[in-house]
KETIVO-735735 format. One line per 8 residues: number of its first residue (from 0); their letters; for each residue x, y, z of C-alpha. Coordinates in steps of 0.02 Angstrom, whole numbers. Example, Ala and Ser with C-alpha at 12.3 -4.5 7.8 and 13.67 -1.06 7.14 Angstrom:
# KETIVO-735735
0 = as = 615 -225 390  684 -53 357;
This chain:
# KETIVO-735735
0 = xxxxxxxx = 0 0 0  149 124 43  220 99 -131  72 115 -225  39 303 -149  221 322 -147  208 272 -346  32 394 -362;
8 = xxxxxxxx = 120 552 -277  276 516 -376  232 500 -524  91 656 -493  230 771 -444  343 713 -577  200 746 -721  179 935 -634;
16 = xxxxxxxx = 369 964 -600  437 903 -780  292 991 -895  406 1143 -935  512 976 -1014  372 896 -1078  328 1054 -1192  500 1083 -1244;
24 = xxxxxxxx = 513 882 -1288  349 904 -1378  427 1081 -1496  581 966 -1542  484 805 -1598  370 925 -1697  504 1023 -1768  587 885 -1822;
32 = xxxxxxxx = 479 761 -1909  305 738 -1955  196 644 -1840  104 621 -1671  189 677 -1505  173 508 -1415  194 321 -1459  71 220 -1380;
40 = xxxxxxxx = 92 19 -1394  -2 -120 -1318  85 -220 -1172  29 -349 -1053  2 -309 -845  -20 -354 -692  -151 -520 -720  -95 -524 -902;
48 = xxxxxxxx = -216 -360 -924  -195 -274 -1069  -135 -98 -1081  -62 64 -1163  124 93 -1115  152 290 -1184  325 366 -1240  372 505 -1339;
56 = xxxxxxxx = 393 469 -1524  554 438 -1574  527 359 -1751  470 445 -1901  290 390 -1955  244 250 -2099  127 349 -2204  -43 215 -2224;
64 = xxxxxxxx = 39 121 -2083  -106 -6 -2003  -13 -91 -1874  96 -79 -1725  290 -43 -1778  409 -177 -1740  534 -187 -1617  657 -246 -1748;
72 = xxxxxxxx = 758 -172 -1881  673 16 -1859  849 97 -1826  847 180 -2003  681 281 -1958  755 359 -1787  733 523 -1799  892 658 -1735;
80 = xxxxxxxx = 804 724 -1576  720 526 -1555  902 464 -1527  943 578 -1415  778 572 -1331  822 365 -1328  995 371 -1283  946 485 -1114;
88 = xxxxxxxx = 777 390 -1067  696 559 -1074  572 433 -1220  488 339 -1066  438 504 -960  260 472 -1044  260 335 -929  230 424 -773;
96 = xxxxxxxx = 38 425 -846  63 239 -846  85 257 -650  -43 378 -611  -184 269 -682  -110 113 -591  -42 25 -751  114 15 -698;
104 = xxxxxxxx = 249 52 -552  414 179 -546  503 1 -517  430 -171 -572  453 -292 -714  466 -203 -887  302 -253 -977  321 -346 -1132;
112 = xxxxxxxx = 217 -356 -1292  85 -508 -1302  197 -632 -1419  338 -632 -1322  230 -663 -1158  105 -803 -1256  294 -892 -1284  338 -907 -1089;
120 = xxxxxxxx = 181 -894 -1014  231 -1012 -875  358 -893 -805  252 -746 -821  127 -811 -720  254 -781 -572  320 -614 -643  129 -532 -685;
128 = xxxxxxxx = 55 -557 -504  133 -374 -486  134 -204 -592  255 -178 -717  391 -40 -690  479 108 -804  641 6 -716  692 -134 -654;
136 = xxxxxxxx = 852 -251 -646  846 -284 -811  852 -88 -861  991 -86 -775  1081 -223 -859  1031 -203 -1032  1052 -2 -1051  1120 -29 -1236;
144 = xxxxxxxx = 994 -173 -1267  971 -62 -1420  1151 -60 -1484  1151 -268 -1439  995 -295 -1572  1074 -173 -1714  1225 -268 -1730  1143 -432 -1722;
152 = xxxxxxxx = 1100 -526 -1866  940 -590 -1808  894 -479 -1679  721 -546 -1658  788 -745 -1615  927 -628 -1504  794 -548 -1406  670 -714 -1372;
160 = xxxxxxxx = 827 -840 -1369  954 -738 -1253  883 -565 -1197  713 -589 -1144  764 -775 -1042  910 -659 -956  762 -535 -909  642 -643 -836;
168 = xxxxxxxx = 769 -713 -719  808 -529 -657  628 -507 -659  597 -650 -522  762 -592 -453  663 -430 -428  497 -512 -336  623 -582 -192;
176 = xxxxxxxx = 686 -433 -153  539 -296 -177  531 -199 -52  486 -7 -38  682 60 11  741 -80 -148  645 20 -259  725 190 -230;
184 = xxxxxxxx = 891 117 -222  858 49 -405  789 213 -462  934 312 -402  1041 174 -480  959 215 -640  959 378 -639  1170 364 -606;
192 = xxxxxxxx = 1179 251 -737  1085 352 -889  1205 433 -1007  1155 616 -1024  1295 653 -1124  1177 643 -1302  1093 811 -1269  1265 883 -1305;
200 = xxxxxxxx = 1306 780 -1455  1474 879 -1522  1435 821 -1698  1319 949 -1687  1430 1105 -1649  1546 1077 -1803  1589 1266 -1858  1654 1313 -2035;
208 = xxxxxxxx = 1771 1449 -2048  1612 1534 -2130  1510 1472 -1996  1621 1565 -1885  1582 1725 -1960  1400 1685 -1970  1404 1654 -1786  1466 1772 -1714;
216 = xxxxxxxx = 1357 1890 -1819  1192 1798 -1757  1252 1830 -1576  1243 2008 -1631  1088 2002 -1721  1001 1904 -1561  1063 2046 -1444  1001 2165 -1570;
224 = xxxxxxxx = 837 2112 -1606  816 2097 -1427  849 2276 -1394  747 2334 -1563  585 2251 -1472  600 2339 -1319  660 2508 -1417  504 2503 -1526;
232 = xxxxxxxx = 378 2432 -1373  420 2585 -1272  447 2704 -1430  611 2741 -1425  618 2781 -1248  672 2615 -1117  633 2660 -971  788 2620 -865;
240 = xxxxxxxx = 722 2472 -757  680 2380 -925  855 2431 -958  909 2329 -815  813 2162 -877  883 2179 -1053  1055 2168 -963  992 2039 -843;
248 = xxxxxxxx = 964 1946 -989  1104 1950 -1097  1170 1771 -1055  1015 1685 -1074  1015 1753 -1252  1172 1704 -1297  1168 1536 -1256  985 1483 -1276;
256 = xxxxxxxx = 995 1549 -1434  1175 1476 -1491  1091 1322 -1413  955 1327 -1575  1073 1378 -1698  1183 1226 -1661  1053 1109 -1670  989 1164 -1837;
264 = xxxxxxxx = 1176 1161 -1885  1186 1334 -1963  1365 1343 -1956  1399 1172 -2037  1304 1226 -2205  1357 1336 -2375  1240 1487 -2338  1307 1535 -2530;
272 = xxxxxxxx = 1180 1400 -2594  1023 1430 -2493  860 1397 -2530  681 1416 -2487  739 1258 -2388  868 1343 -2288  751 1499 -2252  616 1382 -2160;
280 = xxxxxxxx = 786 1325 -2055  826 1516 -1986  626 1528 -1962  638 1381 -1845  793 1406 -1777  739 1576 -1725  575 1499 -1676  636 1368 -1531;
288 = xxxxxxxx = 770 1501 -1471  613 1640 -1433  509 1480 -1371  654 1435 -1242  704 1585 -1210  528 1631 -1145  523 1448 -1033  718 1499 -981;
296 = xxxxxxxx = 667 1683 -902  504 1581 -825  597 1446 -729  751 1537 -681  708 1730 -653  694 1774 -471  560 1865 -455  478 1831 -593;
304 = xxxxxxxx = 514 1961 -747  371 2016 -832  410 2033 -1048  297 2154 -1137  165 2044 -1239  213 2133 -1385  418 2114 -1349  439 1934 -1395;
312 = xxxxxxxx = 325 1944 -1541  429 2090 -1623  602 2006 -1574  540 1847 -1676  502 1959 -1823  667 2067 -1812  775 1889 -1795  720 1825 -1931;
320 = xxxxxxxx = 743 1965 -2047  928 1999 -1986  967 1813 -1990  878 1785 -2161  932 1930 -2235  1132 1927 -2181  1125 1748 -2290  1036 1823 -2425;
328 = xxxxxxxx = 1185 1970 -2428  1303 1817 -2421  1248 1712 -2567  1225 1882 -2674  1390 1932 -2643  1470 1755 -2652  1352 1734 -2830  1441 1906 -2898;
336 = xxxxxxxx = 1612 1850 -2854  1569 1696 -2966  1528 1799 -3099  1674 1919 -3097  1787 1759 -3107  1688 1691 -3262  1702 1866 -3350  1878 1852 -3315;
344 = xxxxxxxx = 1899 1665 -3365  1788 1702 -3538  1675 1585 -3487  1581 1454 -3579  1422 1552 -3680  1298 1418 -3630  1105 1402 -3695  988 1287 -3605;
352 = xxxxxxxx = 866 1201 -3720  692 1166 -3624  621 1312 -3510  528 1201 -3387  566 1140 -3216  697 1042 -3270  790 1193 -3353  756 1318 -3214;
360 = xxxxxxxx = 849 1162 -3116  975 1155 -3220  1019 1353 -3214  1017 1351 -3032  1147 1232 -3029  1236 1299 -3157  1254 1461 -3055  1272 1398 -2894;
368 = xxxxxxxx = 1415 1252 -2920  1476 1315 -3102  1499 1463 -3133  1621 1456 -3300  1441 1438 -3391  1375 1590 -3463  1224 1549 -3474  1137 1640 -3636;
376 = xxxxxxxx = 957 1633 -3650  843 1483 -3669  773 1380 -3786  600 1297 -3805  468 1246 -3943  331 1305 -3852  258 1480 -3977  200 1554 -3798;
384 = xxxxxxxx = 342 1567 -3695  457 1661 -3837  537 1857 -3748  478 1780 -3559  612 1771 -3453  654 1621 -3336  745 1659 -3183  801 1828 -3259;
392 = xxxxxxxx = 855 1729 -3407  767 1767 -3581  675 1639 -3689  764 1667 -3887  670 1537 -3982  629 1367 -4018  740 1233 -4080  755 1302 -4271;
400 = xxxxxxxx = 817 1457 -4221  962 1359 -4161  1071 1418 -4314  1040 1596 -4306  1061 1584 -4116  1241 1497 -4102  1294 1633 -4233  1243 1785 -4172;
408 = xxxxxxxx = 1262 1735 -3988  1435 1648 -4014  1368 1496 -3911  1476 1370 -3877  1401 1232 -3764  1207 1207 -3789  1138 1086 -3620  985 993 -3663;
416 = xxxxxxxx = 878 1012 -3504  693 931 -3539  624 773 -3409  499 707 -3563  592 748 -3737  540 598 -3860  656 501 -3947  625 578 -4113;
424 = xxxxxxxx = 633 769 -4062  806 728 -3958  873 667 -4133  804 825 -4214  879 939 -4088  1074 823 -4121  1051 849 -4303  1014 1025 -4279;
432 = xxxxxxxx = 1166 1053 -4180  1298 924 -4271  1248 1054 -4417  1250 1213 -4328  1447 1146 -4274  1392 1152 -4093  1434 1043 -3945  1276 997 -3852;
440 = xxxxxxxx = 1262 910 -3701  1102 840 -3588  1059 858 -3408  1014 694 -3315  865 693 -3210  762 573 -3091  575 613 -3023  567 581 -2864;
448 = xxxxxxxx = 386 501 -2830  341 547 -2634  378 731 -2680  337 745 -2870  498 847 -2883  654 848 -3013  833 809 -2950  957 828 -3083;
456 = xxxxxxxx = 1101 706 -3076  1228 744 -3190  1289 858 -3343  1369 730 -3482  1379 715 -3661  1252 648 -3763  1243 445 -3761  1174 318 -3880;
464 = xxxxxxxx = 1066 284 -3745  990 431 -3763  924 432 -3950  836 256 -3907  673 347 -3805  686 276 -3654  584 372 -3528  661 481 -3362;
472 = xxxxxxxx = 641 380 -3216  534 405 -3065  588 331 -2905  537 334 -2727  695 418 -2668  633 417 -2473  581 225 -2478  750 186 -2535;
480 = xxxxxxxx = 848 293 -2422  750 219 -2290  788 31 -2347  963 85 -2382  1012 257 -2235  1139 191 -2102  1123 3 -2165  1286 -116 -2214;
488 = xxxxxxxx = 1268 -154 -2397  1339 -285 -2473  1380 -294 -2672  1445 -470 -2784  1531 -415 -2936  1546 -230 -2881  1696 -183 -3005  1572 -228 -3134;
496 = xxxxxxxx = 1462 -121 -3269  1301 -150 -3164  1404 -161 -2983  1492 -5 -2985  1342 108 -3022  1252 7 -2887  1384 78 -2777  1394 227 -2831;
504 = xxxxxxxx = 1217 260 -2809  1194 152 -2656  1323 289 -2565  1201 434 -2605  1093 351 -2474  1236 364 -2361  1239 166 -2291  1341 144 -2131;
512 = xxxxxxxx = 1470 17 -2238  1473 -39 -2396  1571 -210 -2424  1614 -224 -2613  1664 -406 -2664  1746 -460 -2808  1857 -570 -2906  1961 -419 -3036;
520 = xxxxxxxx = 2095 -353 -2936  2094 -217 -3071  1905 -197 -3057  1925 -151 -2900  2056 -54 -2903  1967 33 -3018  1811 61 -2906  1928 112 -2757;
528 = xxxxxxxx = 1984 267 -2889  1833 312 -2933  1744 299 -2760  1872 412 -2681  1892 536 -2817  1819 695 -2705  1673 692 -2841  1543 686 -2682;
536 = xxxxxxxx = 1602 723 -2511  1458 632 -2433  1514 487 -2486  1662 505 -2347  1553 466 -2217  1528 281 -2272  1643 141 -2207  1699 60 -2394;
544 = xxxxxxxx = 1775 -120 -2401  1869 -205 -2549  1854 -381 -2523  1959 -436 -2668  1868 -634 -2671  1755 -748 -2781  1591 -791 -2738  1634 -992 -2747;
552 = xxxxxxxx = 1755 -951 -2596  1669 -1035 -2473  1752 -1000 -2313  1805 -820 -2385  1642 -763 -2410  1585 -833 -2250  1732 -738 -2154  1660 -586 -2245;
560 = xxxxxxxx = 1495 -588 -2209  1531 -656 -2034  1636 -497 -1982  1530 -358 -2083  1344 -433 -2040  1263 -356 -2193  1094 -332 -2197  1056 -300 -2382;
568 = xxxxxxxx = 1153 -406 -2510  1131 -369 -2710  1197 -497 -2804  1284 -423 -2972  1407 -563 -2978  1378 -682 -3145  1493 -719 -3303  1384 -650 -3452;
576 = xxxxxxxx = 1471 -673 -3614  1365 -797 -3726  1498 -867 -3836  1661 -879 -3689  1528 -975 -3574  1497 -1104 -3736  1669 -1138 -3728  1684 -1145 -3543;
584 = xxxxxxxx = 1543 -1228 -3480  1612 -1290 -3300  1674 -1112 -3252  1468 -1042 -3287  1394 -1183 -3187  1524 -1149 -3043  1498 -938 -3057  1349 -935 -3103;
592 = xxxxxxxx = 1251 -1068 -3009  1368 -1130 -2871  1426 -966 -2836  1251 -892 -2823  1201 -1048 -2693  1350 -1016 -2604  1292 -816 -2588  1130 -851 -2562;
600 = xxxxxxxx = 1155 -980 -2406  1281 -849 -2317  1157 -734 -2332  1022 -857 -2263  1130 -898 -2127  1204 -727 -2051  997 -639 -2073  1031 -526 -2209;
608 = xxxxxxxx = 849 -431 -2216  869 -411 -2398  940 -504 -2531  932 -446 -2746  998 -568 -2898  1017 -478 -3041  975 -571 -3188  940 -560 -3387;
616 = xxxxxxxx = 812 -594 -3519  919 -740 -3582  853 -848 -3478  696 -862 -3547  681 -1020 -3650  872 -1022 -3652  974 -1078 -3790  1139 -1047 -3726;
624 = xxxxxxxx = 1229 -1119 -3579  1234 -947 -3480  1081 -909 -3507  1036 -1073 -3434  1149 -1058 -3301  1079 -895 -3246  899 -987 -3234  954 -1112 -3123;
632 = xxxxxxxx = 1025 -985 -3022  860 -886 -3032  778 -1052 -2959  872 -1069 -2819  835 -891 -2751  650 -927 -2774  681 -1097 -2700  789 -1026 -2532;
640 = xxxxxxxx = 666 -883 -2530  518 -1017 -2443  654 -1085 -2324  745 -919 -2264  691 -765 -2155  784 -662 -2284  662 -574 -2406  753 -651 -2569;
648 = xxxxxxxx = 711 -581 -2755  767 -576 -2925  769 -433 -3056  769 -468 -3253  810 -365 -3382  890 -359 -3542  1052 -286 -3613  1118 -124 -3538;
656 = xxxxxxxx = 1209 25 -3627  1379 43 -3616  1441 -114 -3495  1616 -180 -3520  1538 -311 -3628  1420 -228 -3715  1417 -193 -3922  1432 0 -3874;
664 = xxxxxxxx = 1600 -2 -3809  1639 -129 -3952  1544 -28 -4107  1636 141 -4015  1820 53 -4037  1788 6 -4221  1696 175 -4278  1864 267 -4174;
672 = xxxxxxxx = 2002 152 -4318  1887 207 -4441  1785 44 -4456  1717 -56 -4527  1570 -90 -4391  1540 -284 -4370  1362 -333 -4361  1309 -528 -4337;
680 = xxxxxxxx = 1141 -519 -4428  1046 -378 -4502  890 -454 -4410  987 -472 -4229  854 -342 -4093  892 -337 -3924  814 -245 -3788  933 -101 -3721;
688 = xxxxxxxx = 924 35 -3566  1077 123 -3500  1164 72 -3319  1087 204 -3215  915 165 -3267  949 -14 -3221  1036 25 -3074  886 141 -3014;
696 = xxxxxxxx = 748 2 -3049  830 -133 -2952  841 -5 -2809  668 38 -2820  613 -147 -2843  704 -201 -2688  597 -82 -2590  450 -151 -2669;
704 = xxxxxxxx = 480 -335 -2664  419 -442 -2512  521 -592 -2553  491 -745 -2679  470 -626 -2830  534 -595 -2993  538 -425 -3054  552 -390 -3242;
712 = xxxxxxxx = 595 -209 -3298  489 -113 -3445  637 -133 -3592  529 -22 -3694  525 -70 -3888  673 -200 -3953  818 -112 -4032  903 -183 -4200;
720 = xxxxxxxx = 1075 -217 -4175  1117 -124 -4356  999 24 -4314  1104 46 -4151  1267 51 -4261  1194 190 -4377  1150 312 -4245  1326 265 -4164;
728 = xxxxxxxx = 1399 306 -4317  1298 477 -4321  1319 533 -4150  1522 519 -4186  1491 653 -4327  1498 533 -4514  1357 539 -4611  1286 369 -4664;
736 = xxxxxxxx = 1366 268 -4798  1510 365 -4808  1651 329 -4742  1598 190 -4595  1565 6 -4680  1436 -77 -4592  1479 -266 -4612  1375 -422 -4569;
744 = xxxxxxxx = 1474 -579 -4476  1351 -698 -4438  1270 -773 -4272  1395 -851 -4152  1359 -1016 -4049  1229 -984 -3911  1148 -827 -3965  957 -798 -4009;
752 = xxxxxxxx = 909 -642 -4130  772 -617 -4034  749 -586 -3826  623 -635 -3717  587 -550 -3558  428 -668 -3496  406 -847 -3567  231 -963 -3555;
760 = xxxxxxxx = 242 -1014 -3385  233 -844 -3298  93 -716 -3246  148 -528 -3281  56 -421 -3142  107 -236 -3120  161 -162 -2971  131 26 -2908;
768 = xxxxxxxx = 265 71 -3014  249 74 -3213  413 29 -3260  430 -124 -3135  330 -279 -3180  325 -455 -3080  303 -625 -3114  188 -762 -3044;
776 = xxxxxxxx = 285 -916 -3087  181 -1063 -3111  307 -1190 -3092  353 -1285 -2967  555 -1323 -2924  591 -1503 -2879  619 -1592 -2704  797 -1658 -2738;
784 = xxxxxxxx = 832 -1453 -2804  969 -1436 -2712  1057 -1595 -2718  1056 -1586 -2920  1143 -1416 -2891  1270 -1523 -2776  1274 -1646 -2908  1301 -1524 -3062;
792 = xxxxxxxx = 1440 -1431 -2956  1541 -1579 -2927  1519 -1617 -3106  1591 -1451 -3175  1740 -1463 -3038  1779 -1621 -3136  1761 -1527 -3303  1648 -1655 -3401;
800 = xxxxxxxx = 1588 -1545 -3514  1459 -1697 -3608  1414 -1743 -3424  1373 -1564 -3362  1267 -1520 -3518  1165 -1676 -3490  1131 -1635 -3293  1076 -1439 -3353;
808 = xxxxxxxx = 962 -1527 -3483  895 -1643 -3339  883 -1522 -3218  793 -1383 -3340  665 -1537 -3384  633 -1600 -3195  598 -1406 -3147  500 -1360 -3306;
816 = xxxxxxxx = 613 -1252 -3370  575 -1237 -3569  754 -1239 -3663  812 -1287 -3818  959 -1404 -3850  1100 -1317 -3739  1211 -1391 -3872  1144 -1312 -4039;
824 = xxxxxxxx = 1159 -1128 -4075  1053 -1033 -4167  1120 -1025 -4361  993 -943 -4471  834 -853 -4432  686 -988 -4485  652 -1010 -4305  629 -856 -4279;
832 = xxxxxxxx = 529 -783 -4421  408 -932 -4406  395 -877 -4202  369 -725 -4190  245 -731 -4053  374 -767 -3923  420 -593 -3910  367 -472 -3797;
């Protein structure tokens, strides 16, 4: 009885004490994310009764979200003020409603969501015959129980297996000693033990040499805006006792409001490139340093000072126009300098074709990060924007003014800025310019689909890729920083075409390490050059690991993923070349299959949460041994998938631009000595899309896939091999049939002129995205699966080349997996012309 109104007073006077905290606790969570104040989950009490536990929110929300948030593998959605909020305890306060309404204790058994008690109800019979507490034994012991699950690879078997066993004995441990003077020894205990240091997290007081300036500056500003209030409330007359306070409160000024400055990091940014982004950042910055300052004179003024009503109200408004307004000076000053040096540098007399969002991107960037383009005027086809002005920046004409333009202007450079340009009109606007004896380049871009908005990516010369009409992609850039922010990544085959972009783009959502395995020593020596180039400084702040090993290392790869615990894995790792895997048909059933089983089983076995094969349209009703290969290994992801915890998927797609092994490279070699250009069959269409594009769809399919599926990619229309070589030939500047032979070859052992992306077997059903399809396989893999793959392995060790074609025929036939002879290639195009329904 003593405890209970000990726990009722307590936890009263704590609620009435700690509300000046509560309201500051609320402004931060507010200010920095979307969402409720409080997290409220369901736990199990005293009599196994049901109840609310409450704590502030520390996570940001899952828009459409129907269900309670996991314990497990939410570290990626802590929010900056939930971690500190976490790290100090200051989360649970909520609690002390808990104890007021007699759902819980100050000091008891920490309650415990229903699954975990339904598994070891017998103990908790014991443990629930009294209220659960905010802390206990266990709290004490497992402070960092968070940090323990994070670097776990299965935190969930962790917590029931190790943890929550470890708990319950502490919990009983508790019940034989409860006693009213135990329980404030363990709360003081507690309190001792709870690291406070996080509300004074240095990482956020890192100061710039321009921050420096800035800062001391917006000490100024605070004292002067201060002073302005008072000097305007009492019409330029203070009387001297209001004098007095403004002196009184000089400190409080300085450091409540450096306190909000450092938080928002103001002195860690380039105030030269500010946006309507970093203008809501002074607002609230000078927002929570009025609000605390206003809770600061409250609490600690003695007596009581009394602000004019109208004082803080006009300090807010003077603040924010000093602190705004000294940036704004800043970035117009810093923008002129820029210009002066291009003036003096002759810069590069620029004109932006397209006048939409995509060019008024593109000039920002242009003048913010550079400045040696002069940027001219724009261009754009549409009759009704002609003499407007974009961004100060006047609209000339539309792409057949382009001549007249380049002369009288002197252009140089023309940048080809437009998110939905068709095919057709791009290779209007290149002939336009190759004649006009101009150098044109385009501006990559990528639609982001939670915001609707245009990020540009890069400025680079025109591409094949980009006179074949593929579409800009759209991606859900937050969903795949959230799969991706603060996670180890793992990449197979990462000094390859498709691997290095995944890294490369994988860093921009900042991972915690990326491990980057592969069997090229050059490969990745390459990667290492480019990864550390200086090209993005963000990319610093990742961990990066060569792991110079082939996936058909066993114990390597097991070392690896033992000491770096990733949690995603995309597998990039595969031999690809049709006619060298003919010839070496042991070395693609021990890459490509046994190499795949052996990633795929690590990955099962250390809990990676996510795990991506990339694949290719060859293995639809393959006629060559890699494409067969590749199906069998496409199998046995969809066949681990069932078994496994790890979400396991596969994404198809055909032939990408530019890889080391593609025909660009090759057709780019031969049209550089002059020719001629070697063709295999003037009938040969493949489906093409550049690297990034791939690279951004099997990104964006990871977040969407659930496990067991396989994701095709929209190819668009197929591509002729020999219409590919003409525009090749015309982007490099010859006009066709002069001077560049095209010359036919013939088909070499393996290939198909046609490619497949879904075969009989398989349901196509869209997803929410339009360029991401998946299939419903309606086969089903065999019992014995994985001892054939045992089987064929030990086969291709040997290097029976008869033997190991017969066990890939055996094992495409017992797993319905429609192929052709492995041993035939495909000589002449009868086949084909008489099926020409198998294409998609």
């Amino acid at each position: 009885m003593i405890t209970r109104i000990f726990n009722i007073i307590a936890s009263f006077l704590g609620l009435v004490f700690l509300a000046p905290v509560f309201l500051i606790v609320a402004i931060l969570i507010k200010l920095d994310s979307r969402g409720p104040l409080f997290f409220s989950q369901e736990r199990v009490g005293k009599g196994f009764r049901p109840f609310n536990i409450y704590k502030f929110r520390t996570m940001k929300e899952i828009p459409n979200s129907n269900g309670t948030p996991t314990m497990f593998r939410q570290h990626h959605r802590v929010t900056r003020i939930g971690d500190i909020l976490r790290k100090t305890k200051i989360d649970e306060l909520p609690q002390l409603v808990n104890v007021f309404k007699g759902d819980m204790n100050l000091v008891g058994p920490r309650p415990e969501l229903r699954e975990f008690v339904d598994i070891f109800q017998g103990r908790y019979q014991r443990i629930l015959t009294v209220r659960p507490g905010i802390t206990d034994l266990a709290s004490l012991e497992y402070l960092d129980e968070e940090r323990i699950l994070m670097n776990s690879p299965n935190p969930k078997e962790e917590y029931i297996s190790k943890i929550l066993p470890r708990k319950m004995d502490l919990a009983i441990a508790y019940l034989d000693k409860a006693s009213f003077f135990f329980d404030l020894n363990l709360i003081f205990k507690t309190l001792l033990k709870i690291d406070f240091s996080g509300l004074f997290n240095l990482r956020n007081f890192k100061v710039s040499p321009q921050g420096a300036v800035f800062f001391i500056s917006d000490s100024l500003f605070g004292f002067a805006s201060f002073y302005m209030a008072y000097f305007l409330r009492y019409e330029w007359a203070i009387p001297d006792k209001e004098l007095d306070v403004i002196l009184y409160l000089l400190p409080f000024i300085f450091v409540i409001r450096a306190m909000a400055y450092f938080y928002y990091r103001f002195y860690s940014r380039l105030w030269e490139y500010s946006s309507l982004e970093e203008l809501i950042l002074v607002v609230k910055g000078a927002w929570l340093g009025s609000v605390l300052l206003i809770f600061a004179i409250f609490l600690h003024s003695n007596p009581p000072i009394s602000l004019p009503r109208s004082v803080p109200i006009i300090d807010f408004i003077f603040l924010i126009t000093m602190l705004g307004g000294s940036r704004l000076v800043w970035r117009i000053w810093k923008e002129r300098q820029k210009r002066k040096i291009t003036k003096r540098e002759n810069g590069i007399r620029t004109v932006i074709f397209g006048a939409g969002n995509a060019g008024a991107l593109l000039l920002k960037n242009l003048r913010s990060k550079y400045p040696h383009f002069k940027v001219c005027g724009f261009i754009d086809d549409n009759p009704k924007n002609k003499n407007n002005t974009l961004m100060g920046v006047k609209i000339i004409g539309n792409r057949f003014d382009i001549p007249s333009i380049v002369a009288e202007l002197e252009v140089q450079e023309i940048l080809i800025a437009m998110k939905n340009i068709s095919s057709q009109s791009l290779n209007e606007v290149v002939d336009i310019c190759s004649k006009s004896v101009v150098k044109f380049k385009i501006a990559s871009s990528v639609v982001d689909i939670s915001t609707n908005e245009v990020h540009l990516s890069t400025i680079r010369k025109m591409e094949i890729n980009d006179l074949l009409g593929r579409d800009s992609v759209s991606l859900d850039l937050s969903a795949i920083k959230s799969m991706i922010f603060n996670k180890r990544v793992l990449v197979t085959g990462a000094g390859g075409s498709i691997g290095s972009e995944l890294c490369c783009q994988i860093l921009e959502f900042r991972p915690s390490e990326l491990i980057m395995v592969d069997r090229g020593e050059n490969y990745l020596y390459e990667l290492n050059n480019t990864l550390n180039s200086g090209n993005n400084p963000e990319w610093a702040n990742t961990k990066k690991h060569y792991k110079f090993c082939s996936i058909t290392n066993k114990e390597k790869m097991d070392s690896i993923f033992s000491q770096y615990r990733p949690q995603l894995v995309f597998h990039a790792a595969a031999h690809k070349h049709v006619p060298l895997m003919e010839e070496n048909v042991d070395e693609a059933v021990v890459n490509n299959i046994y190499g795949t089983k052996l990633t795929v089983d690590v990955s099962d076995k250390y809990g990676v949460e996510r795990f991506v094969m990339v694949s290719t349209d060859k293995v639809i009703r393959p006629t060559s041994v890699m494409g067969t290969t590749k199906k069998i290994a496409e199998k046995y992801v969809e066949h681990m998938n069932g078994k496994s915890k790890t979400k396991f998927m596969t994404v198809r797609f055909g032939n990408v631009l530019g890889s080391k092994g593609s025909v660009v490279p090759f057709f780019q070699k031969q049209i550089e000595n002059g020719g001629p250009v070697t063709v295999t069959h003037p009938e040969m269409t493949r489906y093409f899309m550049s690297i990034p594009e791939a690279v951004q769809l099997i990104l964006q399919a990871a977040v969407i896939g659930e496990g067991g599926e396989i994701f095709v990619l929209e190819m668009g229309e197929p591509v002729k091999i020999v219409d590919l070589a003409k525009k090749m030939i015309r982007l490099a500047g010859y006009e066709l049939d002069q001077g560049i032979e095209i010359k036919f070859t013939g088909i070499r052992p393996g290939e198909k002129l046609y490619e497949e992306l879904v075969d009989d077997y398989d349901e196509v059903v869209e997803t929410n995205h339009k360029k991401i399809k998946v299939l419903q396989s309606k086969r089903p893999v065999n019992g014995n699966f994985e001892s054939m793959v045992e089987e064929l392995f030990q086969v291709a060790v040997e290097g029976d080349f008869s033997k190991i074609k017969v066990l890939l025929r055996n094992m495409t036939r017992q797993n319905q997996i429609d192929a052709p002879l492995l041993n035939e290639s495909v000589e002449n195009s009868e086949f084909f012309s008489k099926n020409k329904n198998l294409q998609t």
